[in-house]
C-alpha positions, 0 to 999 in steps of 0.5 A: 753718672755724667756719662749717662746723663750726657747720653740722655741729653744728647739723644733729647737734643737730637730726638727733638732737632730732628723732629723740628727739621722733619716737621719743617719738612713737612711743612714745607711739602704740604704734608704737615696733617700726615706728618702729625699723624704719623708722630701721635703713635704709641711708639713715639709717645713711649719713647718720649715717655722714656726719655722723661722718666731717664730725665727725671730718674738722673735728677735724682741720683747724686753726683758723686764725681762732684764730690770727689772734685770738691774734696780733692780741691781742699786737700790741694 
């Protein structure tokens, strides 16, 4: 579980990094209106719609790592 939830965090974080530096981009090169405009498509909105049901979904799921951890600590 770990592993996913770093994967999921990972792909966020570099989903919204990119994003703010092509916004940026765009920005800088008078093409902000183009740019919003290509961003509200259903694609991304699915995407970003994924990312927070994957979110949501690993909140949920217990850690069972971290119970291993804890109980191999008192037995030691």
């Amino acid at each position: 579980m770990k592993l996913a939830r770093l994967v999921v965090v990972a792909v966020a974080a570099l989903l919204c990094g990119g994003g703010f530096v092509a916004s940026q981009l765009a920005s800088l090169n008078q093409d902000a209106q183009n740019y919003a405009t290509r961003m509200d498509q259903p694609p991304i909105r699915m995407l970003a719609l994924l990312l927070l049901v994957a979110a949501v979904g690993l909140a949920f799921v217990k850690d069972t790592s971290a119970e291993t951890d804890a109980s191999e600590e008192t037995e030691g």
